[in-house]
N, C-alpha and C positions, 0 to 999 in steps of 0.2 A: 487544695489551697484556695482561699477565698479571695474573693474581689481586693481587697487591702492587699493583700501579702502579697498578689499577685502585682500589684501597681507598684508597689514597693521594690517586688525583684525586678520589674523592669526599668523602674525608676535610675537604677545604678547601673544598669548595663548601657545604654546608648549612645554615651560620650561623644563619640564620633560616626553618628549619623549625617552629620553634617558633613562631610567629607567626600562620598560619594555622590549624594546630591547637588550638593554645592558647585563643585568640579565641572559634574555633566551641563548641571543648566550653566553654567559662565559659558560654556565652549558649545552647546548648541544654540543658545538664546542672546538674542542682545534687547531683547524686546524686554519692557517692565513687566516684573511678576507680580500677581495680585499679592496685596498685601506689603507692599516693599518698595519705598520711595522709586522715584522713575531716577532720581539719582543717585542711587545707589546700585538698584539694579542693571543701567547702562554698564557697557565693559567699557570701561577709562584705559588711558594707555598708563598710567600706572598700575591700575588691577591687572592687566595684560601681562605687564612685566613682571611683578611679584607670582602671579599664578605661573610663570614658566621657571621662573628665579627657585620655585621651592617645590617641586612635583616629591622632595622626600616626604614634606608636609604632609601632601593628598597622600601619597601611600602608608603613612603610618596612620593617619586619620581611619583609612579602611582596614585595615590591620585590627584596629580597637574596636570600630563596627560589628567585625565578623565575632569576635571574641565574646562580646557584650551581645548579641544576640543570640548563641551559642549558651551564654549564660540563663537566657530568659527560657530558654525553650528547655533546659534539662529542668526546670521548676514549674514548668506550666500545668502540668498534668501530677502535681503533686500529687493530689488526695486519690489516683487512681495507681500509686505506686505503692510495692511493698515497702517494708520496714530494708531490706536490703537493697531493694533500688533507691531507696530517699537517702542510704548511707553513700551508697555510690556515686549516687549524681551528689551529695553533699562535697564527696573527697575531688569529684573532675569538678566541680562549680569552683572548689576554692585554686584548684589548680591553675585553671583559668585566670580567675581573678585574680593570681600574683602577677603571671605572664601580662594581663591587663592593669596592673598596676605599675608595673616597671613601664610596659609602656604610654601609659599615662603620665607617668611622671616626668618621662625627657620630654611629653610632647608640650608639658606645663613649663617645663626650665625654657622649651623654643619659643615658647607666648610671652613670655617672660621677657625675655630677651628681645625680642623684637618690641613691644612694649618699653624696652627701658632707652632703644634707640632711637624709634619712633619717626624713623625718617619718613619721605613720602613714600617709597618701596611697602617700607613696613606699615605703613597706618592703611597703604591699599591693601595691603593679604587681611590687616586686621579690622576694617571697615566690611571687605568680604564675610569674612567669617562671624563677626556679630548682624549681618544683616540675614543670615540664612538663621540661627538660633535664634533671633527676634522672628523674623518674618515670614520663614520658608512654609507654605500651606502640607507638604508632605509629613512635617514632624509633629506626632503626637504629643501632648504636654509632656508626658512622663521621657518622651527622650529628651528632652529640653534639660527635666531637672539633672540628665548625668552631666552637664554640661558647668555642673556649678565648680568645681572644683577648679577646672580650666581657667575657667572664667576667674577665678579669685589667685590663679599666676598673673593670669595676665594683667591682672590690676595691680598686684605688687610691684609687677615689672613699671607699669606705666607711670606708677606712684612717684617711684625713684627720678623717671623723666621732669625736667623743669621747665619743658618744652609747653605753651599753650596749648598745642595740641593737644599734645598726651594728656594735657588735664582733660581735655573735653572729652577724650576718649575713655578716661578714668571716671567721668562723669556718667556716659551712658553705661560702662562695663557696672557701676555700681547700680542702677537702675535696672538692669537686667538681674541683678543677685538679687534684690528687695522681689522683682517681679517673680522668680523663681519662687523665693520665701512663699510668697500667695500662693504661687502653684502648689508646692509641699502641704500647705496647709490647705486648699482646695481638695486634694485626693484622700485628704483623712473626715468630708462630709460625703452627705447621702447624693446619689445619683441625680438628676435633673436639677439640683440646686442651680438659680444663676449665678453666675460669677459676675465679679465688677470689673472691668475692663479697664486696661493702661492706656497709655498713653500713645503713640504714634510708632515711635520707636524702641519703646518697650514690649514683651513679650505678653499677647493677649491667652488668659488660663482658657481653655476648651472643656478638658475635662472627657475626653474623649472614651468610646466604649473598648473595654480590654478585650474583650472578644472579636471586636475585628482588626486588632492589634495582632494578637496571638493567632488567627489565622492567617495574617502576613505574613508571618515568622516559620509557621508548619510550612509552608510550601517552599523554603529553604533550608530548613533543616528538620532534623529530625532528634528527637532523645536519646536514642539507642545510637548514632550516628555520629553523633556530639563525643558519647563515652567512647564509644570504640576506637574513634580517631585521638583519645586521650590515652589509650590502653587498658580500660576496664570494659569488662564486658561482665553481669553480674549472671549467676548460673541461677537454674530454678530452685530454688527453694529444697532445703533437704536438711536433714535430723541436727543439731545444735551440735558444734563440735564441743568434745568433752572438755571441762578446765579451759585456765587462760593463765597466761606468765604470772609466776608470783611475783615480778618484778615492775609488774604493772598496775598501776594506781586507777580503780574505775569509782565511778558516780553513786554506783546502787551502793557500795558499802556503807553509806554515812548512812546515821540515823534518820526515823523519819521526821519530817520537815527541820530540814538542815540543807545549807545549801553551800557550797563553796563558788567562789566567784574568781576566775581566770581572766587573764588579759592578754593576750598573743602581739606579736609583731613589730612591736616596740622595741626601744623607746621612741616616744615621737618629743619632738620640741617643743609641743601647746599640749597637745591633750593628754599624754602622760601627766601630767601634772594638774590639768582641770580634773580627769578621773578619779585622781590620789585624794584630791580636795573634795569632791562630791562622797567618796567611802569614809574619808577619817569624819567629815561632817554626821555622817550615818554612825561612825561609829563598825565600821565593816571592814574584815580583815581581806586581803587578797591576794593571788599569785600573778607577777609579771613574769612574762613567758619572750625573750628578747631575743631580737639576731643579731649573730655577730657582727656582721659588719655594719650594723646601725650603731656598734660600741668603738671599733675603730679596723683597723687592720693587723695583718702578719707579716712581719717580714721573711726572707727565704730561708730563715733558720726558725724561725715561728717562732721568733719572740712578739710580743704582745702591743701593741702602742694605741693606746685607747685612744680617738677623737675629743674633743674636750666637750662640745656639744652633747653628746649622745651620753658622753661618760657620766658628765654632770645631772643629765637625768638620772639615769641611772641609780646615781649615790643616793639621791635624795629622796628618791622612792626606798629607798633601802633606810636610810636614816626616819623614815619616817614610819619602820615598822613591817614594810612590805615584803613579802617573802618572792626571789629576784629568780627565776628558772632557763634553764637552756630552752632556745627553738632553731638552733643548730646555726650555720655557721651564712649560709645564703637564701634560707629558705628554698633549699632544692627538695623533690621528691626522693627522700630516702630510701622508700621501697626499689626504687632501681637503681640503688647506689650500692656498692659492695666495696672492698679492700683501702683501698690507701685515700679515695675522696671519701667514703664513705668514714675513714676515722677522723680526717681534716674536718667533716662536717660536724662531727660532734667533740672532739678533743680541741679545733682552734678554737669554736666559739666557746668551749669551757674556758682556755685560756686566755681568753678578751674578759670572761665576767670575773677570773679570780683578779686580776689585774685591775680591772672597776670595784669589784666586793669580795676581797677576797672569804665573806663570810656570806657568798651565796650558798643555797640550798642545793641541794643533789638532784633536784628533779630535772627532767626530759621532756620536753612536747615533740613530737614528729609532727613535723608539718602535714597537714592535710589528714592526720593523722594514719600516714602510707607508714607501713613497718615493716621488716621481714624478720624471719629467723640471724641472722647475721647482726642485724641490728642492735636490737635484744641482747645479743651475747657481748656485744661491745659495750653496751650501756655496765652491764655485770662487771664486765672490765675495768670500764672506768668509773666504779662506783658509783654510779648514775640511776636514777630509779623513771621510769615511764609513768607521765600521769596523762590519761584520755579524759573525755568528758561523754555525759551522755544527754547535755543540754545545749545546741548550739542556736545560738541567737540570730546567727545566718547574717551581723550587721555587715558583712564585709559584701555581701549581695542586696544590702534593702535598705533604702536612705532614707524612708519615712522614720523617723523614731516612737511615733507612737505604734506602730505593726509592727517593730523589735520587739517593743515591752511586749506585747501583746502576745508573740508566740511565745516569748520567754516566758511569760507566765502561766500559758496554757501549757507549755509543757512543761511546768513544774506543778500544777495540779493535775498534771496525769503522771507523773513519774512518783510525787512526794517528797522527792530528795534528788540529791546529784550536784554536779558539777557544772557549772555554766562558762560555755565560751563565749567571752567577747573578741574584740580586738581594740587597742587603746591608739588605732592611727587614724580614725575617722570620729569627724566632729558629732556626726549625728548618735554614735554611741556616746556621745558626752552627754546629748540630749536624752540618750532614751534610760540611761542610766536611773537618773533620779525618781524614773515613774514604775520602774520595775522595784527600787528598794521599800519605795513606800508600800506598794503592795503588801511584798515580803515581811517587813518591821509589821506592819499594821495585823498582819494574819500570825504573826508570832513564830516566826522562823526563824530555826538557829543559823547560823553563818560559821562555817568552819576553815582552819586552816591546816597545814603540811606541817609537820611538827616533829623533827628526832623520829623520823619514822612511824609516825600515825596523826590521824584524822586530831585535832584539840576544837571544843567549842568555844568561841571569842564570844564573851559575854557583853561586850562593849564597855564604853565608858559614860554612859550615858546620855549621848548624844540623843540614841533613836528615840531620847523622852520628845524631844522636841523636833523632828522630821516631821513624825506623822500630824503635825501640823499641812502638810502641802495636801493639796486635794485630794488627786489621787481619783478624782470620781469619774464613771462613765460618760452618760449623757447629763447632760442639765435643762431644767426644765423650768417654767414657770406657769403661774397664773398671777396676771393681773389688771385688777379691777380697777377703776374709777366712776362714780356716780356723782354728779352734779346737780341732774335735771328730773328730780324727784315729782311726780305726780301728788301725792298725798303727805309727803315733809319737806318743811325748807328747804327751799333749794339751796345748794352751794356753789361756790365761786372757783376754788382752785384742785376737786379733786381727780377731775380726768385730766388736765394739766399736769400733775402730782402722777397719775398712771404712767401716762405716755414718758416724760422722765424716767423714770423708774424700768420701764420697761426698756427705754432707748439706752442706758447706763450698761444694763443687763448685755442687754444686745454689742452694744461696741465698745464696753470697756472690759465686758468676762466672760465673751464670747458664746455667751446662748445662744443657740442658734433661732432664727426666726422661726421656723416651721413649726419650734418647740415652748415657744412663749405662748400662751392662749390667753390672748387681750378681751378683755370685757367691756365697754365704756354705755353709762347709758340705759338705752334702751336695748343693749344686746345683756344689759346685767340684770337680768330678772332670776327672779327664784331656779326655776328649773335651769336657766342657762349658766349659772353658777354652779348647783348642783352636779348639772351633765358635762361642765370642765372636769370635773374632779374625776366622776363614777365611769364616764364614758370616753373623755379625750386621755385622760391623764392612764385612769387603769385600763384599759385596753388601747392605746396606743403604743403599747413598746415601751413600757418601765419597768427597768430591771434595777436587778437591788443593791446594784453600785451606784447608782444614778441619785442626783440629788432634788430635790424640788423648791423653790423660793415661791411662798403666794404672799401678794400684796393687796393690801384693798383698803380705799381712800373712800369714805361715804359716812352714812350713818351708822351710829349702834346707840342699841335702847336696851334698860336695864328690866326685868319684872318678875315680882316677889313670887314667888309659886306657895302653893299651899303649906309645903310643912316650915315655911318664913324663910327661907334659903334662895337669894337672889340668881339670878340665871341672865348673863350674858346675850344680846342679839347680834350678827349684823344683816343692815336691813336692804335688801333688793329694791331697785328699782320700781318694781310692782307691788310693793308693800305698803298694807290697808294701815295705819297708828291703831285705829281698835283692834287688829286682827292680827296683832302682831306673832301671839304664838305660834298661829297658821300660815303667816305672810312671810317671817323673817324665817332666819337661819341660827339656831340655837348654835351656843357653843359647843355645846355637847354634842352637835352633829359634827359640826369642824372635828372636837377631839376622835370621835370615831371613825371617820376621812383619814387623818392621820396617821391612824393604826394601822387601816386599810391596806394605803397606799406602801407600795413595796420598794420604796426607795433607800438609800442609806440613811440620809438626814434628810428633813423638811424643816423649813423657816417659814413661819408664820409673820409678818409683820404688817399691825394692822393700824391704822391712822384711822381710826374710829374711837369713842371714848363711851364707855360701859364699865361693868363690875358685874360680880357673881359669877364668873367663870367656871365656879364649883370643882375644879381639879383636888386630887386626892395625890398628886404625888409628884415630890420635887425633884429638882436634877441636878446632877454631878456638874462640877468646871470642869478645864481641858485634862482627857484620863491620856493615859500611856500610848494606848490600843485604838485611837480616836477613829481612826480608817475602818474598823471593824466593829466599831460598838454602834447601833439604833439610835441613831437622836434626832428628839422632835420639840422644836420649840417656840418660842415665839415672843414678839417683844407686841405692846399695846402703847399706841398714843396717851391715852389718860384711863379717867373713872368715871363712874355714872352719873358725876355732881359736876361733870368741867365738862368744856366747850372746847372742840377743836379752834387753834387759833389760826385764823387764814392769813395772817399778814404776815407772811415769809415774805423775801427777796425774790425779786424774778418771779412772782406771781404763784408760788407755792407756800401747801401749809407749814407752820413754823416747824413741826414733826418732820415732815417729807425733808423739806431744804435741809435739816441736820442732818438726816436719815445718806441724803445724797452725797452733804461733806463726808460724812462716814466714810462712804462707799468711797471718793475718791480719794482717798489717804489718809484721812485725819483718823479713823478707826483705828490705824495701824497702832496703835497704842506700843508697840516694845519695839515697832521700826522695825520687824523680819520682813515685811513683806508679803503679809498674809491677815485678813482680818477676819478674825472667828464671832462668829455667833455673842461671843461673851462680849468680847471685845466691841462689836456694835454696842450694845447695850451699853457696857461702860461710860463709852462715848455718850449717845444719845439720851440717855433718861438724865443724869445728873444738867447737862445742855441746855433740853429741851423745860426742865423745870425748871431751871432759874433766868428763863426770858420770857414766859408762859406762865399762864394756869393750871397746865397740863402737868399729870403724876405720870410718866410711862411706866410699864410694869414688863417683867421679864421675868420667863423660867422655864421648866420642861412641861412637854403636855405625859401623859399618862401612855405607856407604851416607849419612852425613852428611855435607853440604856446607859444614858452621860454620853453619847458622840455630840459632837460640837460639828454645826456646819463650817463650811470652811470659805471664806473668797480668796484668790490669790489675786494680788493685783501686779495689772501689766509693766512692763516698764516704757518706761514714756521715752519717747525716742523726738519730740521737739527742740530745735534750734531755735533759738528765741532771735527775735529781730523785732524792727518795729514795727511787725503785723500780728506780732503775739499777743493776742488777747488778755486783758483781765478783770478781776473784778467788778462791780459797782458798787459807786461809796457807802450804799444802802448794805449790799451784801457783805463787804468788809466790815462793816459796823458789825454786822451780825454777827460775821464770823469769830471776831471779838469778842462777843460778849460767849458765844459758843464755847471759846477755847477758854477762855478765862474760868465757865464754869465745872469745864473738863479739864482740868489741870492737873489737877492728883493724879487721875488714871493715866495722863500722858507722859506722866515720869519716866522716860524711855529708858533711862538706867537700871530705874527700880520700880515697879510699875506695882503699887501700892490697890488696898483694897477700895471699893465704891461700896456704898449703899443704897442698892434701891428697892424697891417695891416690886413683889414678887405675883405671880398671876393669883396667889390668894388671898391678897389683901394685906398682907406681914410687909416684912422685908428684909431682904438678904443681903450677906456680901460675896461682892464677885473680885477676883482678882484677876486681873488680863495674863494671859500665858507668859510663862518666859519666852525670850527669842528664839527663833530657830536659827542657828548658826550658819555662814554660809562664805563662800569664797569671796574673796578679797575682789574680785570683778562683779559678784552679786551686791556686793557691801558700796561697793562707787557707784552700781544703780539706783540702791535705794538711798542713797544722800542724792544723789543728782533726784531723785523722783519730789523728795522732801522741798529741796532749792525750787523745782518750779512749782509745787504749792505756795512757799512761801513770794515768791515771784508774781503772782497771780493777786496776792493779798496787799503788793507794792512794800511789804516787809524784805525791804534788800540785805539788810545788813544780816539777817538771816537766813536768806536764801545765798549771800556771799561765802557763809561757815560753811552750807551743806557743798555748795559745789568745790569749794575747796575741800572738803572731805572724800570728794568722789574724786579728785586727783590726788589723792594722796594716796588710796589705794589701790588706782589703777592711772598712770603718767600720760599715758597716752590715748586718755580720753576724750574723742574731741568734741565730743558732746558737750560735757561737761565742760572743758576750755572753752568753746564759743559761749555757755550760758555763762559761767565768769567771770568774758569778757563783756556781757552784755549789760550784766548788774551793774558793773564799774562804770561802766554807759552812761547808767540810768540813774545812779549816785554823783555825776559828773566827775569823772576820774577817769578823763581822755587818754592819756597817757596808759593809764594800767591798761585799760582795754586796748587798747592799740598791740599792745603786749603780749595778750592773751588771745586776740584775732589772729595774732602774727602767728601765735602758737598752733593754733586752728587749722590752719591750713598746710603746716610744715606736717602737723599729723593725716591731713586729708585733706589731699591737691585740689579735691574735686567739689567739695563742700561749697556751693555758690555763695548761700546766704551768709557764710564767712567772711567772701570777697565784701559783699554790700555792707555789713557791720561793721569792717578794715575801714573800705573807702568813709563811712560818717564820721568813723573815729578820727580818720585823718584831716578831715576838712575841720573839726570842731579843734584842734592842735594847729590848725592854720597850714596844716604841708597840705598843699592843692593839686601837686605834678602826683602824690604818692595817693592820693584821693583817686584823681581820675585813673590812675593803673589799675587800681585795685576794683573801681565802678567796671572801667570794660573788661575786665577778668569778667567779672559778673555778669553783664552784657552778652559775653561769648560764651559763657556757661548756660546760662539762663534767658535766652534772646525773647522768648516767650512770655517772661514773667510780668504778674502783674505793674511791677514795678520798671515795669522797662521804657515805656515813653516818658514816664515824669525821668527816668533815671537821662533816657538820650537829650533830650532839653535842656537839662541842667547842663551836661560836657556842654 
């Protein structure tokens, strides 16, 4: 098991770490602990009381400790376990893991609860207990993240409170989940990276070594000690027993690459339904595998009374196609179950789902997949059929979602086929869902389903045309240049300016990682150091052929006739001689061959230099089907050999760049899915950049591309607008104007028509921007609210008003999207409405500060001044820090 998988399974076992440390230091220590306010870690005589008020707390705390460590130790020595110990410790890990879910879950309903009362009793146990998962020096990051789930009771509880307190406490518990988020996404980079550090009270990422984690854990338990104490003990290895139940459904039967995809443990009330919505968007068919008592109960005569929550899922995954399967009645271990619980366990939960569907399917999951001869013969009985898997995605042990996909698809290109277990009651398989299907659609796998007694291949609807639009890519890389201070040609004004942009975009808006951009500016961009980006940092640094590459270069190019009268492309180094240019510069034709080289899946070329004669021999495909798996390389160019880069962009960038940039930050989005492709820049950019300029951009494939289309996905923008939200300059907004004016056509977000431009050899082609990629109704409220603060930025309200009201209308309880809303209305002077939509703001998120301070302006500007100042010291006691806090106390 490697480094990832390994942080991953501990990631989810340590919940309640905090429990027995926590406990010990209260009752030995009154002294401050490093790291932990002095007032917080004194013992209060509140903390006093509540720690004696609730010792059931501490002992279930250590209860879930023991369990979740237990869990980390039977995986830790994966890669030196057979194929029959990795199925054993799979079957005791998940056994564990229910035992540890049941009792995680009442220990969330008791956070909760105390949260939603919030007296002084309870805000001391819950002041305690977020001071030790912020603060405590003993826990390593990855214990911290099992703590997320907890943490997101006890903010529901707090929610509920209308108590100030409880907001402020709802305030930090949400800062602690954002700080987690970092943590989760810190353990999926490379080792020594630095981390950026929170805040006082928030949880600082470490990033700590797994190896002296995992030898913490060996000297309390053991793997074989773990099993035993579970009831399995796995024997040495011997001859393959003959045959298996013909009643039993396995993985290797389906054809090769064909995949079926299972869902265990359900129904859940969120993510059954986010999961159902990620497959139909795919176009992918799947089996829900549900327990009974999450459908409803039995009375003493065992008749049926389904829950209406649970049932209601249920239905609607069933109306939507989904084929609805028994996983028995409590999720008990049925291999040590026999006679009259043993038929309770599989006959009542049949009669909960015929009662929910009564046109569910006949299939079986055994929990943990424990079975015995007795078992078996009932399922016969009850006309039941057994379906196993032989791909388990392990998500009920490893909360990173990118180390889910990741095994899930290593072991579906070593198996070729099979069945895969998820389970549909954790968010972060909601998350890892979508990076395993793209794989799968992009590699051209069939998806099968349970059908009248055999395997059927869902051909889809065609959806997966448009999925494989999501990236999907490994690493991400860059090169980028900028040259200003040329020795031997004009100098220029704005193109390392133009770099470092471009670079910084990369960096924190699509997460490149730094280590992986290689910046050139200058006098570090000479011939060879150009060259030895490419030949030396890029091919032998670690690029592999899922990996994608972006090079950018802002400088000179020069065009020159070669002998048989065939123009030929430069761009020119820093240390380039004008006579000596064929020796000095960097031919195109060396890029094109770079290209080839390099072993990535796509490469973008995009160069803010202006030249011709490229001499390419061959053109490229728009968005194909297969985009994740097809070669593509290609590149967009500033101008031609007869035009001048134009330097008077906005913000001290060239006219190319600044468009290049709007692009990049949403305006590219050309069909509004939320993803902007290779084409789709261009669209944007060339029609743009030629009709404010002199400049002809040109775009197409280099030679050696297969029609893959690079890919960006863009983030979702998580700003609350106030009045420190940036925007515009009247300059930039002019431009952007004139921008969007002459991108219009391509921006037809309904029907995204064709563009004409100028093609890398000289012609000119038409591109059409892709259809959308389809996506859930909470993705769809993101990218209108994404759209609103573009148009918000541009002082365009009345249409940044349409998007966020479209981002409420497919999802109500957005409070993102209600505070920007209300902010527009603000800033249209429409007091009143906003007042409305602050209000609203806050009834969806207690804890949201800069809600309070947008309430309290709106109130003063309607003239109510007592409903002003409530709403400013709400803000005040949320935010006592803020920069806005002594203009704010001067005013009261």
């Amino acid at each position: 098991m490697n480094k990832k998988i390994l942080a991953a399974a501990l990631a989810v076992t340590l919940a309640a770490t905090a429990a027995g440390f926590w406990w010990s230091r209260q009752a030995t220590s009154s002294a401050p602990v490093s790291g932990v306010p002095s007032s917080a870690a004194q013992s209060t005589p509140e903390a006093t009381a509540a720690g004696k008020a609730d010792t059931r707390l501490h002992d279930e705390m250590e209860a879930i400790l023991a369990l979740h460590r237990k869990i980390i130790v039977l995986f830790a020595d994966e890669a030196k376990q057979t194929e029959a110990e990795r199925a054993a410790a799979g079957t005791v890990g998940q056994m564990l893991f229910h035992e540890l879910l049941e009792r995680r879950n009442a220990l969330g309903e008791k956070l909760a609860g105390l949260g939603e009362k919030a007296g002084a009793d309870e805000r001391a146990s819950l002041e305690l207990a977020l001071d030790y998962v912020e603060s405590a020096g003993e826990l390593y990051d990855a214990d911290r993240l099992a703590f997320r789930e907890s943490l997101l009771s006890l903010r529901e509880g707090l929610g509920r409170s209308g108590a100030l307190p409880a907001i402020k406490l709802h305030k930090r518990v949400s800062e602690d989940l954002d700080a987690l988020d970092e943590i989760e996404r810190n353990y999926e980079r490379e080792f020594g990276q630095i981390f950026s550090r929170f805040e006082s009270r928030a949880i600082v990422p470490k990033r700590e070594r797994w190896e002296d984690y995992i030898a913490k854990l060996n000297k309390r338990y053991t793997r074989e000690q773990v099993m035993k104490d579970a009831g399995v003990i796995v024997p040495y290895p011997r001859a393959k027993d003959p045959g298996t139940d013909a009643n039993e459904i396995f993985g290797q039967e389906l054809p090769p690459k064909t995949v079926m995809l299972t869902f265990d443990d359900g129904p859940h009330p969120q993510y059954s339904d986010e999961i159902a919505a990620i497959l139909k968007q795919y176009g992918v068919p799947a089996v829900f595998f549900e327990v009974g008592r999450n459908l409803g109960t039995l009375d003493a005569e065992g008749k049926a009374h389904p829950a209406v929550r649970g049932a209601a899922v249920s239905q609607r995954l069933k109306e939507q196609g989904f084929v609805i399967g028994n996983h028995s009645m409590t999720h008990a271990q049925l291999s040590k179950a026999s006679g009259e619980a043993l038929k309770q366990e599989v006959q009542g939960a049949d009669s909960l789902l015929l009662a929910v569907n009564p046109e569910r399917s006949p299939l079986f999951r055994f929990p943990y997949g424990a079975r015995n001869a007795e078992g078996l013969a009932l399922l016969r009985q009850s006309k039941l059929q057994s379906m196993m898997w032989n791909i388990d995605s392990l998500d009920w042990a490893d909360p990173l979602p990118s180390s889910i996909a990741d095994r899930v698809l290593r072991t579906v290109d070593k198996e070729k086929r099979g069945i895969i277990l998820f389970h549909d009651i954790h968010e972060r398989s909601v998350k890892a869902l979508p990076l395993v299907l793209s794989r799968l659609v992009s590699e051209g796998y069939q998806f099968a389903i349970w059908d009248k007694g055999e395997f059927r291949i869902v051909k889809g609807k065609g959806e997966s045309q448009a999925v494989v639009a999501t990236t999907g890519y490994g690493d991400s890389w860059a090169v980028v240049i900028g040259i200003d201070d040329y020795a031997h040609w004009p100098k220029l004004q704005y193109a390392a300016r133009d770099a470092d942009a471009v670079r910084s975009a990369l960096i924190e808006r699509f997460g490149f990682q730094n280590d992986k951009v290689i910046s050139l500016k200058n006098e570090q961009a000479t011939r060879n150091g150009i060259l030895a980006a490419f030949h030396e940092r890029l091919a032998h640094g670690g690029l592999k052929k899922n990996d994608r590459v972006f090079v950018f270069f802002a400088g000179h190019g020069a065009t020159r006739k070669l002998s048989s009268g065939r123009d030929l492309g430069y761009i020119v180094p820093v240390d380039s001689d004008p006579e000596q240019i064929a020796s000095d510069g960097i031919p195109m034709s060396d890029l094109q061959n770079i290209s080839e080289s390099l072993g990535a899946r796509h490469v973008l070329f995009v160069m803010d230099a202006c030249y011709s004669g490229l001499g390419l021999t061959r053109g490229g495909g728009g968005f194909l089907k297969e985009n994740a798996r097809r070669i593509g390389r290609q590149m967009l160019t500033a101008g031609g050999a007869d035009q001048m880069v134009a330097d008077g962009g906005p913000s001290g960038h060239s006219v190319f760049t600044w468009t290049l940039l709007q692009a990049l930050a949403g305006k590219g989005d050309l069909n509004g899915d939320g993803y902007i492709t290779a084409t789709e820049l261009a669209a944007y950019v060339a029609p743009a950049v030629s009709a404010i300029s002199q400049q002809t951009p040109a775009f197409g494939s280099l030679p050696g591309s297969e029609g893959g289309e690079f890919v960006f996905e863009l983030p979702a923008q998580t700003e609350f607008l106030s009045a420190d939200s940036g925007q515009l300059s009247q300059e930039a907004i002019a431009t952007n104007t004139r921008l969007d004016a002459a991108a219009a056509p391509a921006a037809e977000q309904s029907a995204p028509v064709a563009v004409v431009i100028r093609d890398l050899q000289g012609g000119e082609r038409r591109v059409v921007p892709p259809k959308a990629v389809p996506g859930s109704q909470r993705q769809q409220a993101q990218r209108a609210n994404d759209r609103g603060l573009q148009f918000y930025r541009e002082k365009r309200y009345e249409e940044a008003e349409a998007e966020f009201t479209e981002a409420l209308k497919q999802q109500p309880d957005f409070a993102l999207a209600a505070n920007n809303l209300g902010f527009v209305y603000y800033k249209q002077g429409k007091f009143k409405e906003a007042v409305a939509w602050f209000q609203n703001t806050v009834k969806i998120d207690p804890s949201r500060a800069v809600a309070y301070l947008n309430l309290g302006d709106a109130y003063q500007r309607i003239g109510d001044l007592p409903s002003a100042r409530g709403a400013w010291k709400t803000y005040l006691e949320l935010a006592p820090d803020s920069p806005n806090a002594a203009k704010l106390k001067a005013q009261l």
